[in-house]
C-alpha positions in Angstrom: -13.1 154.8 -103.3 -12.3 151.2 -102.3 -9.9 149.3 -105.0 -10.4 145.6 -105.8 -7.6 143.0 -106.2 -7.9 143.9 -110.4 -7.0 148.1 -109.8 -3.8 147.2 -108.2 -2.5 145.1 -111.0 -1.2 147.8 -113.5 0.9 149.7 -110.4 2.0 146.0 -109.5 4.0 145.9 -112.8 5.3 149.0 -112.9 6.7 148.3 -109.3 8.4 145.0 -110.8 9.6 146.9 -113.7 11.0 150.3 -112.1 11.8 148.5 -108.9 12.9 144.8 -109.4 14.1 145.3 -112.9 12.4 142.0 -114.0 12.1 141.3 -117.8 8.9 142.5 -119.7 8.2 138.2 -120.3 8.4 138.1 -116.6 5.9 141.3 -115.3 3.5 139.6 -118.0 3.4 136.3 -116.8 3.1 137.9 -113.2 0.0 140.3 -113.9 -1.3 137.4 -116.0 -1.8 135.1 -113.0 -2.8 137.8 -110.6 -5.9 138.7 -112.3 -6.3 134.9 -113.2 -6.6 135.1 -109.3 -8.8 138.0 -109.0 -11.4 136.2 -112.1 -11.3 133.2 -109.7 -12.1 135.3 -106.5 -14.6 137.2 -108.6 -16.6 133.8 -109.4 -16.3 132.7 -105.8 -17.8 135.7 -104.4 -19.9 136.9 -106.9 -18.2 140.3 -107.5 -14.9 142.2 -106.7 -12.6 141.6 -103.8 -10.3 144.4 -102.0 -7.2 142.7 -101.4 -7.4 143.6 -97.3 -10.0 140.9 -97.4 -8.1 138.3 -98.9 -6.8 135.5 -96.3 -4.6 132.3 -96.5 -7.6 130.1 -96.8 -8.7 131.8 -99.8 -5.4 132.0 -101.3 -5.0 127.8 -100.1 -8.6 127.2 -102.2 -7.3 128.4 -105.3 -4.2 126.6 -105.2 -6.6 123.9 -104.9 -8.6 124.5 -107.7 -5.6 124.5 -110.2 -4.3 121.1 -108.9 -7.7 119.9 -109.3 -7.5 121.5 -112.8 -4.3 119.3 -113.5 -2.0 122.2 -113.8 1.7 120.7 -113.0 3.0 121.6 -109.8 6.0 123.6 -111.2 3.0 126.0 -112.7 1.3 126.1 -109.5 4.8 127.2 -107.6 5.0 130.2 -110.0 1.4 131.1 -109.9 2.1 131.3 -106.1 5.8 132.9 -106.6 3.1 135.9 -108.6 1.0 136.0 -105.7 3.3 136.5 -102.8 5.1 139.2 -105.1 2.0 141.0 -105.1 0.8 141.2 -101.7 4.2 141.5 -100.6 3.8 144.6 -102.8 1.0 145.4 -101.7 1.9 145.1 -97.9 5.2 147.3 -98.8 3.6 149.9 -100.2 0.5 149.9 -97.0 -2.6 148.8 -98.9 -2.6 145.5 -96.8 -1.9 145.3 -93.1 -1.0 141.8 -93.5 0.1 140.0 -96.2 -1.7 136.8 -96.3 0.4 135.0 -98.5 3.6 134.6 -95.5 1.6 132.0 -94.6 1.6 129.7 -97.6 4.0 126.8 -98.4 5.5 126.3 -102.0 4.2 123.1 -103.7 7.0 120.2 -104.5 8.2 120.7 -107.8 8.8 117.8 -109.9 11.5 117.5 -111.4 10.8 116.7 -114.9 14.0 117.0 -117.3 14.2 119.6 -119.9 13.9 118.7 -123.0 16.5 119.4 -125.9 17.5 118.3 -129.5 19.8 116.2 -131.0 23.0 117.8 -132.4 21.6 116.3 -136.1 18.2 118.0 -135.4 19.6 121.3 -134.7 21.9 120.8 -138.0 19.0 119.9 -140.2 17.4 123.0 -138.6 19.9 125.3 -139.5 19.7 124.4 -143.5 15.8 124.3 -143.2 14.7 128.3 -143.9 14.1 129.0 -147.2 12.5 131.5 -149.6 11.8 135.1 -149.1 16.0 136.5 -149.0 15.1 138.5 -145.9 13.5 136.2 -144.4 16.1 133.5 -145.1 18.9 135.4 -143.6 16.9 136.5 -140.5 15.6 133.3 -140.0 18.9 131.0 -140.0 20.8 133.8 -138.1 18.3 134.1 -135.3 18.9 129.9 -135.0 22.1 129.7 -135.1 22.4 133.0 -132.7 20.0 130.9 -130.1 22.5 127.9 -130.8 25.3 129.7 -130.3 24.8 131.8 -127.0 21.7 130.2 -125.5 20.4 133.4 -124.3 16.6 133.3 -123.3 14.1 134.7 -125.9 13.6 138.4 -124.1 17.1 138.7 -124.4 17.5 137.4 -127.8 14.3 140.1 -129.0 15.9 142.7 -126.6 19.3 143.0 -128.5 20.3 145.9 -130.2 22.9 146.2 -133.1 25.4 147.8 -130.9 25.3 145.2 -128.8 27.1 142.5 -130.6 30.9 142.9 -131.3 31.8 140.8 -134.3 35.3 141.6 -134.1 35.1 140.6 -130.3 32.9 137.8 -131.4 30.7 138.5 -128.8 27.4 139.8 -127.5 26.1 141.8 -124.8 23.1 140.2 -123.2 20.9 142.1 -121.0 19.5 139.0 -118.1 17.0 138.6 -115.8 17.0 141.5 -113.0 18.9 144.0 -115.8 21.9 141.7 -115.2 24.4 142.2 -117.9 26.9 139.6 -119.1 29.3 138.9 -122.1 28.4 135.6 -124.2 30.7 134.6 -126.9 29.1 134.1 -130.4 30.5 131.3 -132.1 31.6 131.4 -136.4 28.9 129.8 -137.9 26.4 132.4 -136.6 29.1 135.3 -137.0 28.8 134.2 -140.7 24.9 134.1 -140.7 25.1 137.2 -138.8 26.8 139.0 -141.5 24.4 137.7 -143.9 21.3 139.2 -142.2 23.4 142.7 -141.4 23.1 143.3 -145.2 19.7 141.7 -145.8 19.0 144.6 -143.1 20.3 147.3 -144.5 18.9 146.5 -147.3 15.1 146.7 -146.2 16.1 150.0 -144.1 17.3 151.4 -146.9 14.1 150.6 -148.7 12.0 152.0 -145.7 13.3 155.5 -145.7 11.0 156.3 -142.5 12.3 152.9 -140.6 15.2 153.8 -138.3 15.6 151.6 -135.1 18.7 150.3 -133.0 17.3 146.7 -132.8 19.2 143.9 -133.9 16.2 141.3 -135.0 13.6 143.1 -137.4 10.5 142.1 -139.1 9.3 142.7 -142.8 8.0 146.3 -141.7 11.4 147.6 -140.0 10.6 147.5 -136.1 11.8 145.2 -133.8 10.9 141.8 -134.1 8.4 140.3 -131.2 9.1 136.7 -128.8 5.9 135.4 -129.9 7.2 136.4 -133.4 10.2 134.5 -132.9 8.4 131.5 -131.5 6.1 131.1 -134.2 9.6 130.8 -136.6 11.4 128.4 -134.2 8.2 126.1 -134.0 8.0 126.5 -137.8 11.5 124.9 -138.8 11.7 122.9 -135.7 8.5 120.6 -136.1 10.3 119.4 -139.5 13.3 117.9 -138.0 12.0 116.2 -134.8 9.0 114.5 -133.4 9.6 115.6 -129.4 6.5 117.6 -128.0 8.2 120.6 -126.7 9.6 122.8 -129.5 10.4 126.4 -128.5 13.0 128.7 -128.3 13.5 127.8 -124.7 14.1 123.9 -125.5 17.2 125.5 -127.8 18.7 126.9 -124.6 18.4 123.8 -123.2 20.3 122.4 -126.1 22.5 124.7 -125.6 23.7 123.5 -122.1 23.7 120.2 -123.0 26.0 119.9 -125.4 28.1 121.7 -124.1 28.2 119.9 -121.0 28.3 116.7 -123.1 31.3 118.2 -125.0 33.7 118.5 -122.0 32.4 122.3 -120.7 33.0 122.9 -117.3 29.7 123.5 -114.9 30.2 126.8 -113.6 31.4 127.8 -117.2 28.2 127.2 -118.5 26.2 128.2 -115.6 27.8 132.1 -116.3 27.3 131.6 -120.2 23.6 130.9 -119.5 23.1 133.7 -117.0 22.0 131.6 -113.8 22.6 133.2 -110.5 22.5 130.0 -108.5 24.8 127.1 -109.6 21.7 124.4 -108.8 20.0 125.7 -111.5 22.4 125.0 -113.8 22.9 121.4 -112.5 19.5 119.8 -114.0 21.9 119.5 -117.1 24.1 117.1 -115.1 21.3 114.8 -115.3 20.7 115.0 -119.0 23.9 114.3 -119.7 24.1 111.6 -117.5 21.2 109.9 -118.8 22.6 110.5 -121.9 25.6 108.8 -121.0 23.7 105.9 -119.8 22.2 104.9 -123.2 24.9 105.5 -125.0 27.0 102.9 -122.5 24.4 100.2 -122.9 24.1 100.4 -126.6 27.7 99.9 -127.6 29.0 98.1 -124.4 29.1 94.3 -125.0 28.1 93.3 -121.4 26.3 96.8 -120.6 22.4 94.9 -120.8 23.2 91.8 -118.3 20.3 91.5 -116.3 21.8 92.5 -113.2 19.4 92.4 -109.5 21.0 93.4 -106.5 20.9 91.1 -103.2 18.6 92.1 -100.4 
């Protein structure tokens, strides 16, 4: 019986997840924008599509169709990044003789800055959760843990208790590609941390059935979710600033930044955010520079001088 592009997709993420390692956020987005593909073949042809007759001009079209659709070209590169993992998947594993997607060139990124939060944002943040105990301890911990280390949000909702060493005062973080490394935790969240440890036990020791290793929990006694912890971070965050993006993510960012801004050496923080390539890490360079910039022709006497160069 002859498989269509949609068949392949649930052996597709187990390959990522056995083989690769990648994290579950990652497999998701992954499967997500293959069988976006496969819906957009579908309408095109008018029914299912085997992958062996898939092509580089069909793949090109739908490209296409999402810059026609306005999607920014950094979402476009990772829709692609998705399909060339799959039919080089595919192609591995002999469902394809060829894998159409070789033959496809990555859009130009632009390169937008991340956004992040002042330092008096993130401090208004911190005082901001209030009522239900649990909640309250949970809450400010989890912000001042994503302050602290600036680990991404699977590996924030991936910790388990045993993880975190608070006579250490550190955490071990579990990275993209099952990549392990050691981030330092800094007081203010230890502090927090303790708070929530008790406000923990307490509510497993109230749910006599609820035993789990994770670190994070919710209200019932299982391990707290991203989309959980988004919901929160969006919650406290849209109180103390105006900016668009609010997310766990823009936190990491605020992470680098200030640190960067505060003297931190480059490759230090491109180890205490996890990234493999030292480029990555760079982007922050720019923030700060910018940064750097404003404050320079705010306070300097002579910084705003109209100033056009000859030729």
């Amino acid at each position: 019986m002859n498989q269509s592009i949609r068949d392949h997709v649930s052996l597709f993420a187990e390959h990522m997840a056995t083989v690769r390692g990648l994290s579950p956020h990652t497999i998701t987005a992954y499967a997500k924008d293959v069988r976006q593909f496969a819906s957009w073949v579908k309408f095109q042809t008018g029914g299912e599509t085997e992958p062996a007759d898939v092509d580089h001009t069909l793949l090109r079209s739908f490209l296409g169709t999402l810059r026609r659709r306005g999607y920014a070209s950094g979402t476009v590169a990772r829709k692609l990044a998705s399909l060339r993992a799959f039919f080089r998947y595919l192609h591995n594993s002999g469902v394809i003789e060829q894998d159409p997607a070789t033959l496809l060139h990555s859009p130009r990124k632009s390169h937008r800055l991340p956004s992040f939060f002042s330092r008096e944002e993130m401090a208004a943040a911190l005082q901001r959760p209030d009522g239900d105990p649990f909640l309250v301890a949970r809450d400010r911990a989890i912000l001042e843990f994503l302050y602290s280390t600036g680990v991404r949000l699977a590996e924030l909702v991936g910790l388990n208790v045993e993880d975190v060493d608070r006579r250490d005062r550190t955490a071990r973080v579990a990275g993209k590609g099952s990549k392990e490394r050691i981030t330092p935790i800094g007081g203010p969240a230890l502090e927090a941390l303790d708070d929530y440890l008790a406000a923990r036990a307490e509510l497993l020791r109230k749910r006599e059935n609820s035993t789990t290793g994770a670190l994070w929990l919710n209200r019932s006694g299982t391990r707290l979710s991203g989309r959980s912890v988004q919901r929160m971070v969006r919650r406290y965050m849209r109180t103390v600033t105006e900016q668009d993006k609010v997310s766990p993510h823009v936190i990491r960012h605020t992470f680098a930044t200030h640190l960067l801004e505060g003297g931190a050496d480059l490759r230090a923080v491109q180890e205490l955010l996890g990234h493999e390539s030292l480029s990555t890490t760079q982007i922050y360079t720019h923030l700060t520079t910018d940064r750097l910039k404003q404050v320079y022709r705010q306070a300097h006497p002579r910084a705003d001088k109209e100033y056009r160069p000859e030729g």
